[in-house]
MOPAC internal coordinates of N, CA, C and O (Angstrom, degrees):
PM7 1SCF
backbone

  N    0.0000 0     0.00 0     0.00 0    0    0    0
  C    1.4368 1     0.00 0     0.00 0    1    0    0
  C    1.5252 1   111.33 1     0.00 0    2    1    0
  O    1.2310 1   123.55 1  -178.21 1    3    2    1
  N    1.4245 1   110.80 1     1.79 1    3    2    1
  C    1.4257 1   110.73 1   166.96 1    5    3    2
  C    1.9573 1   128.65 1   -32.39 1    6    5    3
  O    1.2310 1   119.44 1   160.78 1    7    6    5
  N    1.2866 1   118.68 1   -19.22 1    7    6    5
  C    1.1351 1   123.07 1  -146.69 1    9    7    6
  C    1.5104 1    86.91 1  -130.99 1   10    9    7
  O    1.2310 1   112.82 1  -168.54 1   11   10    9
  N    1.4386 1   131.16 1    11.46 1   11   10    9
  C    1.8571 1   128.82 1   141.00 1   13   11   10
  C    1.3918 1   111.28 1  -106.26 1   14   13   11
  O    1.2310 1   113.29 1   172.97 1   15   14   13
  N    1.5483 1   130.30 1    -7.03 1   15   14   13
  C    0.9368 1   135.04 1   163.42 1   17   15   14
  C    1.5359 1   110.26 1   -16.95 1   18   17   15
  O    1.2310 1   116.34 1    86.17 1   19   18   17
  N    1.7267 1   124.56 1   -93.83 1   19   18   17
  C    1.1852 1   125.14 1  -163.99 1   21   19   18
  C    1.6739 1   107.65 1   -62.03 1   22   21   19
  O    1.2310 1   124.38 1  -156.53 1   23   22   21
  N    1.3035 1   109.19 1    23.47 1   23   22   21
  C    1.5323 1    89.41 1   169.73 1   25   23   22
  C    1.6485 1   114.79 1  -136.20 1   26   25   23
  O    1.2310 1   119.70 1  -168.43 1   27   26   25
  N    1.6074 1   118.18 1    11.57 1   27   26   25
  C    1.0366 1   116.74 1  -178.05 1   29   27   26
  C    1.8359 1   103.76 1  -146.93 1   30   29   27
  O    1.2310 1   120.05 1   176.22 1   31   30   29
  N    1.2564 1   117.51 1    -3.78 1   31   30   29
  C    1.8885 1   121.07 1   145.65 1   33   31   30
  C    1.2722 1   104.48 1  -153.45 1   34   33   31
  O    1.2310 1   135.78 1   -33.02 1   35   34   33
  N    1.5237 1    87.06 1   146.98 1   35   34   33
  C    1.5256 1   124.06 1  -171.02 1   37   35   34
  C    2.0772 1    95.88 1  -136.88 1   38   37   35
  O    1.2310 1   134.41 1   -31.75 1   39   38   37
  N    1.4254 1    89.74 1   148.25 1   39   38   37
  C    1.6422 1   108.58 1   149.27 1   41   39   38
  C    0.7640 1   124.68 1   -89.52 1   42   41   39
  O    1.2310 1   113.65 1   -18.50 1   43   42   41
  N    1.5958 1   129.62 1   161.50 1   43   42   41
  C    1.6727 1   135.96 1   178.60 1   45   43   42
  C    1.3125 1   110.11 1   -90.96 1   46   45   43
  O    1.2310 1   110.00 1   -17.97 1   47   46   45
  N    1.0535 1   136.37 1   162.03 1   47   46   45
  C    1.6567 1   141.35 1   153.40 1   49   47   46
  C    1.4171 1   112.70 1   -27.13 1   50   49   47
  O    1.2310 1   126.32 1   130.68 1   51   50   49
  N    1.7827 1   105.45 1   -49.32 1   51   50   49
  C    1.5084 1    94.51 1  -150.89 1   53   51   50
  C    1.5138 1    83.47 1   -90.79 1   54   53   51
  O    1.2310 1   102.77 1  -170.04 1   55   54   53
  N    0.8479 1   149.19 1     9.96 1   55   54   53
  C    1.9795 1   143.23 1  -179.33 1   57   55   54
  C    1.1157 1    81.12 1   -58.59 1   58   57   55
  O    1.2310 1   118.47 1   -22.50 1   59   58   57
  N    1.8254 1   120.53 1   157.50 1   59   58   57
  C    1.4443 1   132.66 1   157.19 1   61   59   58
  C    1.0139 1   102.55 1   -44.08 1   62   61   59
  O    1.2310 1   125.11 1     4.97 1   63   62   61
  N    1.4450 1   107.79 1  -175.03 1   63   62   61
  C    1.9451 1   137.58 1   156.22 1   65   63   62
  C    1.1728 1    88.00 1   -55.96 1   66   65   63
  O    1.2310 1   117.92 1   110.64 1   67   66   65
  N    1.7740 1   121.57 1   -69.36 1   67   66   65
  C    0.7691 1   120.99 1  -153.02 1   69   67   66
  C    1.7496 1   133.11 1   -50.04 1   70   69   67
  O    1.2310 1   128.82 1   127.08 1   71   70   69
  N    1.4146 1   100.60 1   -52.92 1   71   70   69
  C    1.5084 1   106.94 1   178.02 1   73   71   70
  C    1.5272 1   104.93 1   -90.93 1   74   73   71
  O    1.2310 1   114.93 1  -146.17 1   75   74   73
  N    1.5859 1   127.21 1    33.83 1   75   74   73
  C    1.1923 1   115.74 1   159.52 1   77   75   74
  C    1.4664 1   114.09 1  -117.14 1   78   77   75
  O    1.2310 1   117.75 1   173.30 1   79   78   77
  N    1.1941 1   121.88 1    -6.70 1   79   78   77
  C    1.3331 1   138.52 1   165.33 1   81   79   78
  C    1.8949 1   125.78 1   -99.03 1   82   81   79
  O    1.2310 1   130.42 1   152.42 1   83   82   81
  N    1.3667 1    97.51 1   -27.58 1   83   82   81
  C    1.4057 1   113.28 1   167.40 1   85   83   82
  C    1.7205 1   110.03 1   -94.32 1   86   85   83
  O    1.2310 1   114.20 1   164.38 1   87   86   85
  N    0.7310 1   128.59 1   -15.62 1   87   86   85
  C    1.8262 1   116.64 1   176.86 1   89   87   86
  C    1.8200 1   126.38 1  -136.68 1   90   89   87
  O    1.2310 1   131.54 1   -21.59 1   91   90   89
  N    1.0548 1    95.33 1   158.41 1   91   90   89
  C    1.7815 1    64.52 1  -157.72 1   93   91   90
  C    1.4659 1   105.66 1   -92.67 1   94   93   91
  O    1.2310 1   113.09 1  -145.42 1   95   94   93
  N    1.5556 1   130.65 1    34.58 1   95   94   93
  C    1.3726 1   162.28 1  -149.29 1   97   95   94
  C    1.4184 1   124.51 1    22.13 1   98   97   95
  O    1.2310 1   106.71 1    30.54 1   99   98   97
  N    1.3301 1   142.34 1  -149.46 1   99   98   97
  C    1.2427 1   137.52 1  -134.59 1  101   99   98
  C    2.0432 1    96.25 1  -113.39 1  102  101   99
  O    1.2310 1   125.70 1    -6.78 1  103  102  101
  N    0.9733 1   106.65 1   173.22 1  103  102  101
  C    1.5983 1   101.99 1   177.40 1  105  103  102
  C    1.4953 1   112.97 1   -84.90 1  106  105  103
  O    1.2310 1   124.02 1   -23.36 1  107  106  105
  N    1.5703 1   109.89 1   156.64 1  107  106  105
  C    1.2281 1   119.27 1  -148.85 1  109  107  106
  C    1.7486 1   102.61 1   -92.83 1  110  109  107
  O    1.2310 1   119.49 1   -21.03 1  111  110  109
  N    1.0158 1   118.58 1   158.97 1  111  110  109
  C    1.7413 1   118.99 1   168.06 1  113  111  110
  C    1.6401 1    98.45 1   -33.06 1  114  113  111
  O    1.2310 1   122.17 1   -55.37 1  115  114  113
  N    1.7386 1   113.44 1   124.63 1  115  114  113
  C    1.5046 1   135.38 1  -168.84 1  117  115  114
  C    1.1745 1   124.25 1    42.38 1  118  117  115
  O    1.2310 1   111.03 1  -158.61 1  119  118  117
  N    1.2979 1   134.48 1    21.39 1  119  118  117
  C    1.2064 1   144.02 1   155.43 1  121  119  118
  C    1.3159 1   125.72 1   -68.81 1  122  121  119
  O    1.2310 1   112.25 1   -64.49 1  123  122  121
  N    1.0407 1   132.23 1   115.51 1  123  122  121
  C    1.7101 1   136.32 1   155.24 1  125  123  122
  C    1.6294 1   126.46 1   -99.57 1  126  125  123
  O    1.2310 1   134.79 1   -43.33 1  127  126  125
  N    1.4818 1    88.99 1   136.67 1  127  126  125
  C    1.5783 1    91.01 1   171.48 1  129  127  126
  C    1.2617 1    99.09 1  -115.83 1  130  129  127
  O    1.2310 1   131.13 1   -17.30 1  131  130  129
  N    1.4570 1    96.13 1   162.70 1  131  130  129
  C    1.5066 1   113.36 1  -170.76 1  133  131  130
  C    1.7118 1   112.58 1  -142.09 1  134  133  131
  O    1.2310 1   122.25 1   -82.44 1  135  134  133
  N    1.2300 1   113.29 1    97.56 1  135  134  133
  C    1.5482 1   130.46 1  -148.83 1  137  135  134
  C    1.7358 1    97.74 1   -91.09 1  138  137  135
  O    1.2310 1   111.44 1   -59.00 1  139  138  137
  N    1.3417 1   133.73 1   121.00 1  139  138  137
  C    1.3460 1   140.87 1  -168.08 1  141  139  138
  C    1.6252 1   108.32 1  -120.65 1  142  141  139
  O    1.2310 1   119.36 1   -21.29 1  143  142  141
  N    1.3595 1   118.83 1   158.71 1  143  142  141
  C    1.3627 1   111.28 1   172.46 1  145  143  142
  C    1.5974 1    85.17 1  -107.84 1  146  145  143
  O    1.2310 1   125.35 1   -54.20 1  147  146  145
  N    1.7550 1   107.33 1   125.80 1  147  146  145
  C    1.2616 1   123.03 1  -178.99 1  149  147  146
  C    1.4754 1   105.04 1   -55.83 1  150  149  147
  O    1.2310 1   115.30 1   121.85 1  151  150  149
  N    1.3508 1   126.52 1   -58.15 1  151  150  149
  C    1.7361 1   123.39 1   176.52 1  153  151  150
  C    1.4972 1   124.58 1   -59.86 1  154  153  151
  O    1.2310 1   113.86 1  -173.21 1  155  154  153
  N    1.5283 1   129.22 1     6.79 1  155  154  153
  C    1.0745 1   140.25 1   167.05 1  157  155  154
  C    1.2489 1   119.86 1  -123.72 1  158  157  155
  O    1.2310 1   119.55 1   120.01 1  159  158  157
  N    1.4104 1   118.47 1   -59.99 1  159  158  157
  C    1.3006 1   134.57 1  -174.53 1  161  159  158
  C    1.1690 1   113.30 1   112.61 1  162  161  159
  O    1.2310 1   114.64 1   166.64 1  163  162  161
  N    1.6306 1   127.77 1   -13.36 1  163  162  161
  C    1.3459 1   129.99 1  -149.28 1  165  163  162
  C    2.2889 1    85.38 1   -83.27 1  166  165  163
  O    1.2310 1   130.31 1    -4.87 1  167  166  165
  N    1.4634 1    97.71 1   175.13 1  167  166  165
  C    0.8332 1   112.32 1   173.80 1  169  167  166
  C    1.5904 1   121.97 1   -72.72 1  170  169  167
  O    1.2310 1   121.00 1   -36.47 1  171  170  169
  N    1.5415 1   115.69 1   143.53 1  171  170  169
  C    1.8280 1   100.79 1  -161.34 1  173  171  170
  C    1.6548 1    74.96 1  -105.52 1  174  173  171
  O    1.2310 1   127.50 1   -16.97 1  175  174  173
  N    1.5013 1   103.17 1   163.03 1  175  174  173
  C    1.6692 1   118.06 1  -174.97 1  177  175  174
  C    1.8378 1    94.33 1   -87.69 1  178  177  175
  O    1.2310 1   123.05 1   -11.56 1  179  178  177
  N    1.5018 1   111.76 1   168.44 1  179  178  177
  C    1.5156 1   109.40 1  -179.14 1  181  179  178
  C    1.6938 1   107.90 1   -65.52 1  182  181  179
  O    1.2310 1   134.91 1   -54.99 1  183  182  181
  N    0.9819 1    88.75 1   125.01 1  183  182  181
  C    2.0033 1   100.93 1   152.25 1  185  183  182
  C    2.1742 1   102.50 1   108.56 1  186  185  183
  O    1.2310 1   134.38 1   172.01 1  187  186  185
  N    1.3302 1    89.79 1    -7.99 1  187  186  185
  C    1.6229 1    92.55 1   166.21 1  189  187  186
  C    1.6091 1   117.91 1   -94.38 1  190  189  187
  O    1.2310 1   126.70 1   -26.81 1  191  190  189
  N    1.4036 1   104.71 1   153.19 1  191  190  189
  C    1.7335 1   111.75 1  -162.23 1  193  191  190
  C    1.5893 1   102.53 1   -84.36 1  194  193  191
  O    1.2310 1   108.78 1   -60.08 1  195  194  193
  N    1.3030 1   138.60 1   119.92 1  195  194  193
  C    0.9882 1   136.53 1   143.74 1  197  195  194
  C    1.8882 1   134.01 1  -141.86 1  198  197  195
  O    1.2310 1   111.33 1    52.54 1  199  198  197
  N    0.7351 1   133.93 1  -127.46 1  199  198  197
  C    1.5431 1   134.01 1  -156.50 1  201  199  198
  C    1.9947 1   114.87 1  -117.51 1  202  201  199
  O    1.2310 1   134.64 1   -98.76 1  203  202  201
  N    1.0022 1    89.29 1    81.24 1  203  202  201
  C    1.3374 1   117.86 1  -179.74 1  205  203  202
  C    1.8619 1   112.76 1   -16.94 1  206  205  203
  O    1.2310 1   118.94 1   -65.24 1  207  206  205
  N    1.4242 1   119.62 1   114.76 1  207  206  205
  C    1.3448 1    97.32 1   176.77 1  209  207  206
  C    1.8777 1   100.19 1  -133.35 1  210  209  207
  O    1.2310 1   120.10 1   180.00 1  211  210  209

């Protein structure tokens, strides 16, 4: 899903260097993400890595 990226999160100004070049930032006004464990499908809890929906 790399390629909806710039249209559904962005960083702010005041984010570091760091997390504005390292992440591709938080979701945009009415946007949801919906984070999956790719080998199940089930829903991943906040702050674990999985498969972007």
């Amino acid at each position: 899903m790399s390629e909806t990226w710039p249209f559904v999160a962005c960083t702010h100004p005041t984010h570091s260097v760091e997390l504005r070049s390292e992440a591709s930032g938080y979701p945009m006004t009415d946007m949801e993400f919906r984070v999956l464990d790719p080998e199940t499908g089930a829903d991943q809890p906040p702050g674990l890595p999985g498969e972007l929906l």
